[in-house]
C-alpha positions as CSV (number, residue, x, y, z in Angstrom):
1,X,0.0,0.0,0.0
2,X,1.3,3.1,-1.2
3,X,1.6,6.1,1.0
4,X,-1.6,8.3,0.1
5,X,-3.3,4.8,0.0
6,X,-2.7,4.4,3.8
7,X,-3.1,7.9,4.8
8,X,-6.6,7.5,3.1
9,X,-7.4,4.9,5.0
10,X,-6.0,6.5,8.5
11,X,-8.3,9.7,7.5
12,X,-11.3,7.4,6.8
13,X,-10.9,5.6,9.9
14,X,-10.3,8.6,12.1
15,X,-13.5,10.5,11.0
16,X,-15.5,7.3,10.4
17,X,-19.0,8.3,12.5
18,X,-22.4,6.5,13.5
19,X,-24.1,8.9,12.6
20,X,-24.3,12.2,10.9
21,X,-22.0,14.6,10.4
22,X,-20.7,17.3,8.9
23,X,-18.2,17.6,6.4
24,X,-16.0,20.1,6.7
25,X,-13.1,19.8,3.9
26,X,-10.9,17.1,2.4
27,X,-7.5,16.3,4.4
28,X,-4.3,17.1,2.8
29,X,-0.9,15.1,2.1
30,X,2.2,17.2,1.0
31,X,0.3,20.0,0.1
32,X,-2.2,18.7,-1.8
33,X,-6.0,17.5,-1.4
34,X,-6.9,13.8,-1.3
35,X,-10.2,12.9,-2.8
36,X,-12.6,11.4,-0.8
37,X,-10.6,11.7,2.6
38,X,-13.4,14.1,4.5
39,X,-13.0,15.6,7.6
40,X,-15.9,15.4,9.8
41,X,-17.7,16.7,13.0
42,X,-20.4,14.0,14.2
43,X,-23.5,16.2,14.8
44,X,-24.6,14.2,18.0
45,X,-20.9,16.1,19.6
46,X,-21.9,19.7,18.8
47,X,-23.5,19.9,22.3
48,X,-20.0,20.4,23.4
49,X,-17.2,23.0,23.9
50,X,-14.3,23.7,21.4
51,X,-11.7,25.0,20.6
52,X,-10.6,26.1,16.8
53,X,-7.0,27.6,17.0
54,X,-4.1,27.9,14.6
55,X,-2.0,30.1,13.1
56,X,-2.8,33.4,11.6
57,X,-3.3,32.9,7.8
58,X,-4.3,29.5,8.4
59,X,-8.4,30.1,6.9
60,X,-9.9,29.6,10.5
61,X,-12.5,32.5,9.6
62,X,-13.2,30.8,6.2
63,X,-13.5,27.4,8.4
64,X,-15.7,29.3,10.9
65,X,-17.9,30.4,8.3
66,X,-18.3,27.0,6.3
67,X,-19.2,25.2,10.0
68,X,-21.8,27.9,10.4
69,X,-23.7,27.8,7.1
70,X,-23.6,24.2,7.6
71,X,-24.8,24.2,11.0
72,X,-27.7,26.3,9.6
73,X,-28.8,23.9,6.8
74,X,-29.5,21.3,9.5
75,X,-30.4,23.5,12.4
76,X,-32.6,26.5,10.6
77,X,-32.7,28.4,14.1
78,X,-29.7,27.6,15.1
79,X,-27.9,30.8,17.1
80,X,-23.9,31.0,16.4
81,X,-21.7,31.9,19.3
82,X,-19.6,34.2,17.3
83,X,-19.1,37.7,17.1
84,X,-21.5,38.7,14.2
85,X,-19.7,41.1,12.6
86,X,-16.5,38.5,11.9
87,X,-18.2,36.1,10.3
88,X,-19.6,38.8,7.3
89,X,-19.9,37.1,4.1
């Protein structure tokens, strides 16, 4: 098994859920996108705290944004607890 083979499989495994989820992007090897290797947030976990953090320059806002207008497909009233005017489209 080749190396983007098995990190395939590590990603699949890792983010594997019961239920549903949402997707938030592909994972990435060397810089570059692997099909079909989604990250994931199991919605029956979004009852609890967390943490996003990284680096500046790292797309957290865009990431931020892509959770919420998710969130809202699923939950129509859901309420964000972000400051509003951060998350501007």
């Amino acid at each position: 098994m080749n190396r983007k083979e098995t990190f395939l499989n590590y990603i699949n495994e890792g983010y594997s859920t019961k239920g549903d989820a949402i997707i938030l992007g592909s994972a990435m090897l060397d810089g570059e996108t692997v099909e079909n290797a989604f990250v994931k947030i199991p919605l029956k976990t979004l009852n609890r705290h967390g943490l996003i953090a990284g680096a500046t320059g790292r797309n957290l806002k865009k990431m931020m944004k892509k959770l919420k207008l998710e969130l809202e497909k699923i939950f129509l009233d859901y309420s964000f607890p972000y400051p509003k005017k951060s998350l501007k489209y």
